[in-house]
PDB file of N, CA, C and O in Angstrom:
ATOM      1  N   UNK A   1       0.816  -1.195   0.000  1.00  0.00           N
ATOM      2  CA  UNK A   1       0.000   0.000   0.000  1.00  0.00           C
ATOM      3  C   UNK A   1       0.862   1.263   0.000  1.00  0.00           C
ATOM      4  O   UNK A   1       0.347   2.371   0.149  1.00  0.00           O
ATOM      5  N   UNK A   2       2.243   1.083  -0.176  1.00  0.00           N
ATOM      6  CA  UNK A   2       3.147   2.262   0.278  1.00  0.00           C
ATOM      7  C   UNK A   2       2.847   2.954  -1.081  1.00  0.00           C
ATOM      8  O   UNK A   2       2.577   4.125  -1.353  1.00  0.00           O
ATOM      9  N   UNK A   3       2.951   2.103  -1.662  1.00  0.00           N
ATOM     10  CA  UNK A   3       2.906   3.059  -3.068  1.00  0.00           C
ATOM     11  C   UNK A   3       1.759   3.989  -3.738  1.00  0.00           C
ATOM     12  O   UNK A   3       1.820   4.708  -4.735  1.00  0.00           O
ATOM     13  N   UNK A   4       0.740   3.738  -2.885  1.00  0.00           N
ATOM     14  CA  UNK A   4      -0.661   4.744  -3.140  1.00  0.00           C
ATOM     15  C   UNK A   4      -0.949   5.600  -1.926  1.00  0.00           C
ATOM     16  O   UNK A   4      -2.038   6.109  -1.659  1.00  0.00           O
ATOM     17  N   UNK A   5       0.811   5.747  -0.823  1.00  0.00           N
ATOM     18  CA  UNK A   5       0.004   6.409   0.164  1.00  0.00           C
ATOM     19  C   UNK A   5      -0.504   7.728  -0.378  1.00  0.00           C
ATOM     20  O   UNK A   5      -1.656   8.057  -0.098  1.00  0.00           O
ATOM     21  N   UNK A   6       0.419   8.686  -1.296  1.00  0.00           N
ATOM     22  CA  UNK A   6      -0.064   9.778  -1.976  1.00  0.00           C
ATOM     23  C   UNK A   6      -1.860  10.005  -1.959  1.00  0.00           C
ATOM     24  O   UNK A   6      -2.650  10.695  -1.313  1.00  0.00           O
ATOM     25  N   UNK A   7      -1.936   9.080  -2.970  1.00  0.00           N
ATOM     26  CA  UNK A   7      -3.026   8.674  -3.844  1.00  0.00           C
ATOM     27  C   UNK A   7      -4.132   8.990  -2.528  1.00  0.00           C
ATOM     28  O   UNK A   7      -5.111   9.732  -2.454  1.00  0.00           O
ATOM     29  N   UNK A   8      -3.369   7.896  -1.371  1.00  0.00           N
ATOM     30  CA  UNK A   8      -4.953   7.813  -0.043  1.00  0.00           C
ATOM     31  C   UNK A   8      -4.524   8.951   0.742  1.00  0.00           C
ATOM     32  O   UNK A   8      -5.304   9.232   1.652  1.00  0.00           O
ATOM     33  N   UNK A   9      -3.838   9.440   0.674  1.00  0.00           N
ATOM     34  CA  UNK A   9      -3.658  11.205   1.797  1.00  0.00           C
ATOM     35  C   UNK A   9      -4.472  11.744   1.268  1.00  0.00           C
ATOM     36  O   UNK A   9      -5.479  11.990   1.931  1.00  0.00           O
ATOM     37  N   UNK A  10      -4.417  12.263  -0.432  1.00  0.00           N
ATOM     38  CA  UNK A  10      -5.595  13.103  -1.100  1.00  0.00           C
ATOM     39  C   UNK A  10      -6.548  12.578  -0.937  1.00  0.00           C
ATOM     40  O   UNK A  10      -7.375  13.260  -0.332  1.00  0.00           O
ATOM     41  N   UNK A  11      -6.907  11.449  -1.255  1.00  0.00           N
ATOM     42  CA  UNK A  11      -8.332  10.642  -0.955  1.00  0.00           C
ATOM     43  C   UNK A  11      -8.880  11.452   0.109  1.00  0.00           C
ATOM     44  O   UNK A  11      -9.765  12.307   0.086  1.00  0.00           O
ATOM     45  N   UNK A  12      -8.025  10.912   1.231  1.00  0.00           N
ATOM     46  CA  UNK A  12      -8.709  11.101   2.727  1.00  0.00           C
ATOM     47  C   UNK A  12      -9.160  12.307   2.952  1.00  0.00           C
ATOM     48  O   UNK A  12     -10.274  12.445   3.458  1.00  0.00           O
ATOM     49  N   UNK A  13      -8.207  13.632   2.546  1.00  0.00           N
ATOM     50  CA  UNK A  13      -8.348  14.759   2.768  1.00  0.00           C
ATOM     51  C   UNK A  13      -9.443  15.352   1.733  1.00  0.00           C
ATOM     52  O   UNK A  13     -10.125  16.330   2.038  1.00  0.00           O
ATOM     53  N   UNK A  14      -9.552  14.748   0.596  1.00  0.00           N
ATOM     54  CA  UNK A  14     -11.314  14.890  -0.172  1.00  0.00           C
ATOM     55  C   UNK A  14     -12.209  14.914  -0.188  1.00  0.00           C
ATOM     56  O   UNK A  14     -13.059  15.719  -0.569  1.00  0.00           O
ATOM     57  N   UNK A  15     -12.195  13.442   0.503  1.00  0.00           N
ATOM     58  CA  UNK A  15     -13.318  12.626   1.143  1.00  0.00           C
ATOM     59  C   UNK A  15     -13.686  13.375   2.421  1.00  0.00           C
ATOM     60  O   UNK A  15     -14.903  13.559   2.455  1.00  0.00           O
ATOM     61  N   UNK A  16     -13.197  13.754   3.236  1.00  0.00           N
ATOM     62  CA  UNK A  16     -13.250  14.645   4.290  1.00  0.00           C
ATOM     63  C   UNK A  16     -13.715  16.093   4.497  1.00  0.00           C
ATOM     64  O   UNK A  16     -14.192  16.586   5.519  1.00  0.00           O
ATOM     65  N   UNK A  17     -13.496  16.619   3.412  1.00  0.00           N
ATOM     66  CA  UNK A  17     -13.523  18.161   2.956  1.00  0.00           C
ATOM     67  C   UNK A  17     -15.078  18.067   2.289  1.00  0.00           C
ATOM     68  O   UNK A  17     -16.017  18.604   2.877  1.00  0.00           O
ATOM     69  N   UNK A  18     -15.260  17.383   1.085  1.00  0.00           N
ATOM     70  CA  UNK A  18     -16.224  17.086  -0.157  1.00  0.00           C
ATOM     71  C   UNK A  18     -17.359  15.867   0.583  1.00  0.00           C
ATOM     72  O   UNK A  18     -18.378  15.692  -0.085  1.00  0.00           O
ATOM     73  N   UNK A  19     -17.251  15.080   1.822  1.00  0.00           N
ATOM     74  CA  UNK A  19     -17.453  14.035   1.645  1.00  0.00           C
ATOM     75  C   UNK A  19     -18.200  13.565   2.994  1.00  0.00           C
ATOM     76  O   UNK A  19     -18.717  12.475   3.236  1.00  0.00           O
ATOM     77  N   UNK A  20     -18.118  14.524   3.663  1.00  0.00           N
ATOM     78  CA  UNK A  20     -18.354  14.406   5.366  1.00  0.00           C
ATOM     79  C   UNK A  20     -18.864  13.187   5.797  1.00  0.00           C
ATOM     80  O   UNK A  20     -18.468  12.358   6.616  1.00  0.00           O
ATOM     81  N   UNK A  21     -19.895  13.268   5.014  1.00  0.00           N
ATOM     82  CA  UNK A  21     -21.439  12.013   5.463  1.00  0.00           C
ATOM     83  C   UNK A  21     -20.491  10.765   5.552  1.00  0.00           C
ATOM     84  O   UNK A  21     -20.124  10.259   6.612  1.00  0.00           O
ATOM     85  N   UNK A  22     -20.204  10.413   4.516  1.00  0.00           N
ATOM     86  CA  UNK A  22     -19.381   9.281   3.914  1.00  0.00           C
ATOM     87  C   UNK A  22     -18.246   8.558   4.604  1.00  0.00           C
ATOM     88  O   UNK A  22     -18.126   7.366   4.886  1.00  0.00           O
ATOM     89  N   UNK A  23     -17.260   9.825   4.847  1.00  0.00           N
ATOM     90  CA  UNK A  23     -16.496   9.647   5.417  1.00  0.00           C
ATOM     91  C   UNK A  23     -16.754   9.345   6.791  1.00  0.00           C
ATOM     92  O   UNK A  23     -16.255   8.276   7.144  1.00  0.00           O
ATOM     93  N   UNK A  24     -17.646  10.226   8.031  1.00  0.00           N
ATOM     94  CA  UNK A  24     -18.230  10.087   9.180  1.00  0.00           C
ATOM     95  C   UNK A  24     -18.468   8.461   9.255  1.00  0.00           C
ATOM     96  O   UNK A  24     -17.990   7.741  10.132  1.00  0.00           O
ATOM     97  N   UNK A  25     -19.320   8.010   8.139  1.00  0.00           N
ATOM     98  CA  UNK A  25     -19.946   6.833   8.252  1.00  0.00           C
ATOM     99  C   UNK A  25     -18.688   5.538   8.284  1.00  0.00           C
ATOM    100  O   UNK A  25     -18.719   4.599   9.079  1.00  0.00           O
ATOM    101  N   UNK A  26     -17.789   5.718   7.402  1.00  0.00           N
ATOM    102  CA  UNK A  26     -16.787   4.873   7.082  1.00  0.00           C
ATOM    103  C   UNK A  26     -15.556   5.392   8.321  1.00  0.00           C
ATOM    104  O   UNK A  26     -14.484   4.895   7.975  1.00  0.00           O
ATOM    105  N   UNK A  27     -15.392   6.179   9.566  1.00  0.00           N
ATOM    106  CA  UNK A  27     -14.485   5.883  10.021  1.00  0.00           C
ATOM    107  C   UNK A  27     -15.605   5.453  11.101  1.00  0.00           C
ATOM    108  O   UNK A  27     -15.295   4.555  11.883  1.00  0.00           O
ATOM    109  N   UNK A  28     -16.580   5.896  11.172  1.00  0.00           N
ATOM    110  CA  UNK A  28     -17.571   5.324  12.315  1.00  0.00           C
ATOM    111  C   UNK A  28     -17.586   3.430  12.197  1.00  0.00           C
ATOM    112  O   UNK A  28     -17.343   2.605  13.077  1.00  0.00           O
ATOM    113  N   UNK A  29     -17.851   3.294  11.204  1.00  0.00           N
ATOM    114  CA  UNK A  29     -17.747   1.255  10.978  1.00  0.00           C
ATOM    115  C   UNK A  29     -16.186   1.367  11.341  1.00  0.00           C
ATOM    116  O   UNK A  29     -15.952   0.159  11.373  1.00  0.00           O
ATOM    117  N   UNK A  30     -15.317   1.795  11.549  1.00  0.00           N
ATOM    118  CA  UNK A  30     -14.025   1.059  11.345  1.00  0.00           C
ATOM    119  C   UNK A  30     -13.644   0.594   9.862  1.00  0.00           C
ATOM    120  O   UNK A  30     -13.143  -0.530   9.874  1.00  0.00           O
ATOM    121  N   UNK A  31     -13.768   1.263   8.358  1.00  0.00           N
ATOM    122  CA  UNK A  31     -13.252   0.848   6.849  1.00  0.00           C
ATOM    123  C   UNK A  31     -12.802   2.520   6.390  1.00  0.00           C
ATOM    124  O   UNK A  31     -12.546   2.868   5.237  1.00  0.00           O
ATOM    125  N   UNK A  32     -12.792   3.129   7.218  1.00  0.00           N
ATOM    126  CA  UNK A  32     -12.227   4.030   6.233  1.00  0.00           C
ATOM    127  C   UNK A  32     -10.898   3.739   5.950  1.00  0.00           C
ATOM    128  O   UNK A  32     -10.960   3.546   4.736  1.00  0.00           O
ATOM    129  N   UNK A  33      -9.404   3.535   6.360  1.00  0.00           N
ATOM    130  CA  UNK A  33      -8.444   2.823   5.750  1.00  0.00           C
ATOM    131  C   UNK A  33      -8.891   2.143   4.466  1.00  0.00           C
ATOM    132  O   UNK A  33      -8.401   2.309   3.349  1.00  0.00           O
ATOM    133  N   UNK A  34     -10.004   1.267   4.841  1.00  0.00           N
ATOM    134  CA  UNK A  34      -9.821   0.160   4.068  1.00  0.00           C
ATOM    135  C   UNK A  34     -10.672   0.345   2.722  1.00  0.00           C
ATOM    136  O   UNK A  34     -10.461  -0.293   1.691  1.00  0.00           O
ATOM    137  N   UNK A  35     -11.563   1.216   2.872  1.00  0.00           N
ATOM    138  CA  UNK A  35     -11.898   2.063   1.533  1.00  0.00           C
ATOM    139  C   UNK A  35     -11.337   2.790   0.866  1.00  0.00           C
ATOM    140  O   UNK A  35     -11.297   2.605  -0.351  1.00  0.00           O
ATOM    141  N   UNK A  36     -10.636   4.000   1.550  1.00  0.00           N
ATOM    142  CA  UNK A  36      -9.314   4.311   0.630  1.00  0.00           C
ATOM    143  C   UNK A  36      -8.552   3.682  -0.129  1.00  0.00           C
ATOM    144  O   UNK A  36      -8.321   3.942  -1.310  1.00  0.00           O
ATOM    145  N   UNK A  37      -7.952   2.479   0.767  1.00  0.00           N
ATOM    146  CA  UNK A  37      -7.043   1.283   0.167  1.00  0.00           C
ATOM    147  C   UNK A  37      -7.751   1.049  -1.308  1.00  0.00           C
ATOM    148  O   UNK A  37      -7.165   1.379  -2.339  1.00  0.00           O
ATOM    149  N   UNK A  38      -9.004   0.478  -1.315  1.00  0.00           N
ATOM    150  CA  UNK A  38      -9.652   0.015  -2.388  1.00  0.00           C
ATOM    151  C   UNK A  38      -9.879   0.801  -3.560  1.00  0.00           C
ATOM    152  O   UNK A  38      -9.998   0.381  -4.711  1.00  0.00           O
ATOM    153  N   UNK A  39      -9.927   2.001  -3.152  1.00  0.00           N
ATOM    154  CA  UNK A  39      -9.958   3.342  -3.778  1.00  0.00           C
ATOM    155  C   UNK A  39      -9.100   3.424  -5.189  1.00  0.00           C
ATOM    156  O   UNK A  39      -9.323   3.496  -6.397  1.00  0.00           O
ATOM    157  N   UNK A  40      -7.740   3.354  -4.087  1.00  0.00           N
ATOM    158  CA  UNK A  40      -6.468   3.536  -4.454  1.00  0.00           C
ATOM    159  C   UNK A  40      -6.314   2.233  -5.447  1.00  0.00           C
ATOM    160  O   UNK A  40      -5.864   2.505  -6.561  1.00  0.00           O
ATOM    161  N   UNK A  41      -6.586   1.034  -5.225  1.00  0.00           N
ATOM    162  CA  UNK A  41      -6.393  -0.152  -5.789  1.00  0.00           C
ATOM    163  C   UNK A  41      -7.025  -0.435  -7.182  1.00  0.00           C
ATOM    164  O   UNK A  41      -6.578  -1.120  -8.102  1.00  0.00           O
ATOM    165  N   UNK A  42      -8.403   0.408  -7.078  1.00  0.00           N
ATOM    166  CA  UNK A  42      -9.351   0.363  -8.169  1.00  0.00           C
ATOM    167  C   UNK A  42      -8.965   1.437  -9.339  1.00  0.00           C
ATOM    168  O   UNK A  42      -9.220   1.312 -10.536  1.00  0.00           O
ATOM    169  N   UNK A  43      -8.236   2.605  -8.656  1.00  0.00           N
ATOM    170  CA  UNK A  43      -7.553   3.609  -9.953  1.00  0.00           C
ATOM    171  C   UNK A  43      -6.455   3.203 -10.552  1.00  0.00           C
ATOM    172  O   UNK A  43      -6.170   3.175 -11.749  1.00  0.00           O
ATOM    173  N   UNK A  44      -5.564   2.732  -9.145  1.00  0.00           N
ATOM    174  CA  UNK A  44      -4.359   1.772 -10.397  1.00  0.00           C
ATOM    175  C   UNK A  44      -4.686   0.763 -11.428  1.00  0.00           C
ATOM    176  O   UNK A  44      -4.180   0.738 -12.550  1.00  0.00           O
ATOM    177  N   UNK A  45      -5.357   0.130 -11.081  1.00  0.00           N
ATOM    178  CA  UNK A  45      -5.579  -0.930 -11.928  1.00  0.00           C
ATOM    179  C   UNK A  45      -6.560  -0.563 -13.387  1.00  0.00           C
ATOM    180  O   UNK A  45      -6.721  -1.416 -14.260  1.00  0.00           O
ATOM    181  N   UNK A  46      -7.160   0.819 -13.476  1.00  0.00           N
ATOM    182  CA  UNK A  46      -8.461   1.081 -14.517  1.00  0.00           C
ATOM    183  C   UNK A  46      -6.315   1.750 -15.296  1.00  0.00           C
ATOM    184  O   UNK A  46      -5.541   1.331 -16.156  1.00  0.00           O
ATOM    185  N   UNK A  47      -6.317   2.827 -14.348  1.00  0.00           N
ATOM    186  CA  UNK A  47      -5.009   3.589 -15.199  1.00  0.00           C
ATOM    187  C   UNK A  47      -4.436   2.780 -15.836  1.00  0.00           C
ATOM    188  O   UNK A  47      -4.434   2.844 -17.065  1.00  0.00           O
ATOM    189  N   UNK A  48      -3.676   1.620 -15.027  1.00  0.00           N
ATOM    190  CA  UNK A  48      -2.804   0.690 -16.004  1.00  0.00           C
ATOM    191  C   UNK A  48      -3.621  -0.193 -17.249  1.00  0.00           C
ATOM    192  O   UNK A  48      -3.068  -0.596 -18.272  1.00  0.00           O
ATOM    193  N   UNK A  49      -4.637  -0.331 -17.007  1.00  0.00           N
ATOM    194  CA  UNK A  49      -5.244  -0.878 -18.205  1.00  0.00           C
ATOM    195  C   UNK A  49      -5.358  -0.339 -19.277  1.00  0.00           C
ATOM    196  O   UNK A  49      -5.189  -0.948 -20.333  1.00  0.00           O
ATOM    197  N   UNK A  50      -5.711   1.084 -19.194  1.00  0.00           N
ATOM    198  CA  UNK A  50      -5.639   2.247 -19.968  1.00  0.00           C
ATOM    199  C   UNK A  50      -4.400   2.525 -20.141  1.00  0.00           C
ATOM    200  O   UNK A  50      -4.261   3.262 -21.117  1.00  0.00           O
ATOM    201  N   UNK A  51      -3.650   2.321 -19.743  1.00  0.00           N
ATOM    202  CA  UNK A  51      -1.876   2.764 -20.446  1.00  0.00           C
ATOM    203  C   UNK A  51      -1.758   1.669 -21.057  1.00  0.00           C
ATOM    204  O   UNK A  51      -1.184   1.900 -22.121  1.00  0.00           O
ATOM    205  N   UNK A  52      -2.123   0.033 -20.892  1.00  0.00           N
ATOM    206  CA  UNK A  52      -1.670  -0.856 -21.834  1.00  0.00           C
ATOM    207  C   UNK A  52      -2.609  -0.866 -23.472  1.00  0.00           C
ATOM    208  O   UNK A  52      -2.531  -1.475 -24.539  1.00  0.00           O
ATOM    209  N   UNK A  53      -3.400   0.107 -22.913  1.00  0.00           N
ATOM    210  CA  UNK A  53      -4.212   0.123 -24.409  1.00  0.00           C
ATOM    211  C   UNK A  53      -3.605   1.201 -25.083  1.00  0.00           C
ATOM    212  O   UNK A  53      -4.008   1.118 -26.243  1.00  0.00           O
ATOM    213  N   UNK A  54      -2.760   2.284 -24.963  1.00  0.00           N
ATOM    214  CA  UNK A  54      -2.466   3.134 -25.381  1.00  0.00           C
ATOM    215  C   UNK A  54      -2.697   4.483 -25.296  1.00  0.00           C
ATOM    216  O   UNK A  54      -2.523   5.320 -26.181  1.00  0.00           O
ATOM    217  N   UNK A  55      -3.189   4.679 -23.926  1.00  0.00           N
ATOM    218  CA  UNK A  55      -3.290   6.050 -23.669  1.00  0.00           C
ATOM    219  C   UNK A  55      -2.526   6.344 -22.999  1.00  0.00           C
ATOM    220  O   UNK A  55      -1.975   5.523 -22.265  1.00  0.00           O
ATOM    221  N   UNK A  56      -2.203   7.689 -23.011  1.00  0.00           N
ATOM    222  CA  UNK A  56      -0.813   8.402 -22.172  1.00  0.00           C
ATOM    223  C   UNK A  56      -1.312   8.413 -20.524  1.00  0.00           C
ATOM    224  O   UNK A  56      -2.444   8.705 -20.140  1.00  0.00           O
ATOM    225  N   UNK A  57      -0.196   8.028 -19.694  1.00  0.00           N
ATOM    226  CA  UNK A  57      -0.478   7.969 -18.354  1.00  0.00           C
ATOM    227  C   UNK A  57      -1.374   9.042 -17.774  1.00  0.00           C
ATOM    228  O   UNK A  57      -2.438   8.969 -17.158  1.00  0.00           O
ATOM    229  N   UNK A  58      -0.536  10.175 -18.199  1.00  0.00           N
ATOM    230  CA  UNK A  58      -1.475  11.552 -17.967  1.00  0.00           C
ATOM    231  C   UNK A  58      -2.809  11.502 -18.422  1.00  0.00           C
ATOM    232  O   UNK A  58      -3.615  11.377 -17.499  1.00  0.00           O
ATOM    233  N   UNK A  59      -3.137  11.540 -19.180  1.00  0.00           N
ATOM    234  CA  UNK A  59      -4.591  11.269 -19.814  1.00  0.00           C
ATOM    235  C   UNK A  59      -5.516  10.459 -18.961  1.00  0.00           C
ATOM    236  O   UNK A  59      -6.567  10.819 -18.432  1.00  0.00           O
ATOM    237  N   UNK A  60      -4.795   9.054 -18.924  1.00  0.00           N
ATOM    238  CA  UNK A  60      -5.665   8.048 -18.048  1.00  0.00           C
ATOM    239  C   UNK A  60      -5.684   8.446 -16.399  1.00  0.00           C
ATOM    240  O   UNK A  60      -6.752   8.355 -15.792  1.00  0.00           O
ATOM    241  N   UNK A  61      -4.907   8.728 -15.959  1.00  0.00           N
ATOM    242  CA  UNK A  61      -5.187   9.512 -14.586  1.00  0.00           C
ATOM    243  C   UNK A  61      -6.228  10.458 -14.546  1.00  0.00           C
ATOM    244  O   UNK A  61      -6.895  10.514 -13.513  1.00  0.00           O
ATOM    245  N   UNK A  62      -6.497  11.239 -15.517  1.00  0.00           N
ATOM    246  CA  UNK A  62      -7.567  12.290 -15.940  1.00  0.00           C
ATOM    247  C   UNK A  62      -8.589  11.141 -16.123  1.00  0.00           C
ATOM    248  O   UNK A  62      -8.957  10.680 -15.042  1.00  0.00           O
ATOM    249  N   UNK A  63      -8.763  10.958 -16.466  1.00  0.00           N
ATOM    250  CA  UNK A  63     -10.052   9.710 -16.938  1.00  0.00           C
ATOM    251  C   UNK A  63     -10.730   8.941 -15.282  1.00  0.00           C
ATOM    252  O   UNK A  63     -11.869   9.075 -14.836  1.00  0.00           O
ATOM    253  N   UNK A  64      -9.515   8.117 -14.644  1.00  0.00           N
ATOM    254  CA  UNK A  64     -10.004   7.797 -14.027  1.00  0.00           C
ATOM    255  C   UNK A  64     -10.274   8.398 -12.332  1.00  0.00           C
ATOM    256  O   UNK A  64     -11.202   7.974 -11.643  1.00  0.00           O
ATOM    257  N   UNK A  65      -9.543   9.165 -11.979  1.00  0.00           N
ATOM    258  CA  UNK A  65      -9.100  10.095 -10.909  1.00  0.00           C
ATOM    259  C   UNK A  65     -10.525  10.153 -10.216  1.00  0.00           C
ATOM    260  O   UNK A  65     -10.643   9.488  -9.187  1.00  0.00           O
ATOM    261  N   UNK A  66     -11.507  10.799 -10.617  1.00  0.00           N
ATOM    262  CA  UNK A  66     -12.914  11.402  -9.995  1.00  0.00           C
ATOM    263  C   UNK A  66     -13.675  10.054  -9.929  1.00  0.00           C
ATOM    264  O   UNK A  66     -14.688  10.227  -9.250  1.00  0.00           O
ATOM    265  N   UNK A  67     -13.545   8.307 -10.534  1.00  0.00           N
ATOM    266  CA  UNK A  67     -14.552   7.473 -10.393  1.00  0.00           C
ATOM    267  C   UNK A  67     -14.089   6.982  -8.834  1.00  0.00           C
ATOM    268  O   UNK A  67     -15.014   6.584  -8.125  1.00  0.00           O
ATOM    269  N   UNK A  68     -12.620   6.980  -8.202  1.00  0.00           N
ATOM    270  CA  UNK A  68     -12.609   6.111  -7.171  1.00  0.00           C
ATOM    271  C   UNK A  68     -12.006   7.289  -5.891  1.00  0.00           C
ATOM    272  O   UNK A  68     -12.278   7.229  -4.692  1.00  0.00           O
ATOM    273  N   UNK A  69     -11.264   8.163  -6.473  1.00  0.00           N
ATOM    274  CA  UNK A  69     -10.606   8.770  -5.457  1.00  0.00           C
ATOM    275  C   UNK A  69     -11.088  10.207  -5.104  1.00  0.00           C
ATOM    276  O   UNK A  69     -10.878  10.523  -3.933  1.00  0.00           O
ATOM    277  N   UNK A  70     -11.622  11.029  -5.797  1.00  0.00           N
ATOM    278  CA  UNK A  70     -12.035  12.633  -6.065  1.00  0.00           C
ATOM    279  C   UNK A  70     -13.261  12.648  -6.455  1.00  0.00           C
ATOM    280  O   UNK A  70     -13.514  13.368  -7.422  1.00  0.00           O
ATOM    281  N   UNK A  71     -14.488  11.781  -5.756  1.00  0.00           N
ATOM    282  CA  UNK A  71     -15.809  11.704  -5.813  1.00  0.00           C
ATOM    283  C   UNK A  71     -15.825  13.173  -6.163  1.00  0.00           C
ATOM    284  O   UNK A  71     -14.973  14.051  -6.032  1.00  0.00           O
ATOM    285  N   UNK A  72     -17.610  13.176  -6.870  1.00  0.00           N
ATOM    286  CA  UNK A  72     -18.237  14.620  -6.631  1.00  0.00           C
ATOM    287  C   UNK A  72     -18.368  14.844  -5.535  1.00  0.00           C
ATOM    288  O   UNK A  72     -18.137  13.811  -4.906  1.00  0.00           O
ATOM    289  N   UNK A  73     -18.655  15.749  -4.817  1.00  0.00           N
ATOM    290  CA  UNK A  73     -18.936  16.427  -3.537  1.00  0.00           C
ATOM    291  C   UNK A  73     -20.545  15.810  -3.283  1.00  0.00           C
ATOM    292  O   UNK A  73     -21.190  15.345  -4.223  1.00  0.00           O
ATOM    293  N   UNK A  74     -21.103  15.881  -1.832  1.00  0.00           N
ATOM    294  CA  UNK A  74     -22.470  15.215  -1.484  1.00  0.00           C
ATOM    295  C   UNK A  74     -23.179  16.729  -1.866  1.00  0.00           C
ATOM    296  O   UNK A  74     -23.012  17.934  -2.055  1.00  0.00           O
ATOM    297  N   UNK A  75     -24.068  15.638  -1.810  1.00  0.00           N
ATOM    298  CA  UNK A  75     -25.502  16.935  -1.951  1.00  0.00           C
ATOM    299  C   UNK A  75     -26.218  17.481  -0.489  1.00  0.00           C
ATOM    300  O   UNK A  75     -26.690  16.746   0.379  1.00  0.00           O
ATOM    301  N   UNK A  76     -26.181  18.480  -0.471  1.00  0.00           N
ATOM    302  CA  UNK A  76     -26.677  19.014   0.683  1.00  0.00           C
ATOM    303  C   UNK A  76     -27.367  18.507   1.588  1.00  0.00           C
ATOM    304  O   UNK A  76     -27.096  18.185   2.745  1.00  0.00           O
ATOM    305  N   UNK A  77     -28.517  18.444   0.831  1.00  0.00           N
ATOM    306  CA  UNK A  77     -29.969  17.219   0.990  1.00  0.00           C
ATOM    307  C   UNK A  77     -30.160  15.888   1.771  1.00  0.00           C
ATOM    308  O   UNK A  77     -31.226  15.277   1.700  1.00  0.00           O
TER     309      UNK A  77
END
């Protein structure tokens, strides 16, 4: 996991900022670690798939960045 701590600092601090409910709920169960982790696990693996097809790393980080790690923000509501 050393290698996505980056990846889960921003997470955390996103998720936290953008994410309250979510986050509240997931350190309240005891998984927030472990959702991040997955987070982190689920963007490497879409990115690298997408770099073996031929898109530029940069690009695919853009692509996948906001599905696992940089949610939209909650809705008020």
């Amino acid at each position: 996991m050393a290698m996505f701590s980056n990846w889960i600092r921003d997470a955390r601090e996103h998720w936290k900022e953008h994410l309250p409910k979510m986050y509240s709920e997931y350190e309240r169960n005891g998984v927030l670690q472990q959702k991040l982790e997955e987070a982190a696990e689920q963007t490497f693996d879409e990115v690298y798939d997408l770099e073996r097809s031929g898109i530029s790393p940069d690009e695919a980080w853009q692509m996948v960045r906001e599905r696992y790690l940089f949610l939209p923000e909650e809705k008020p509501y």
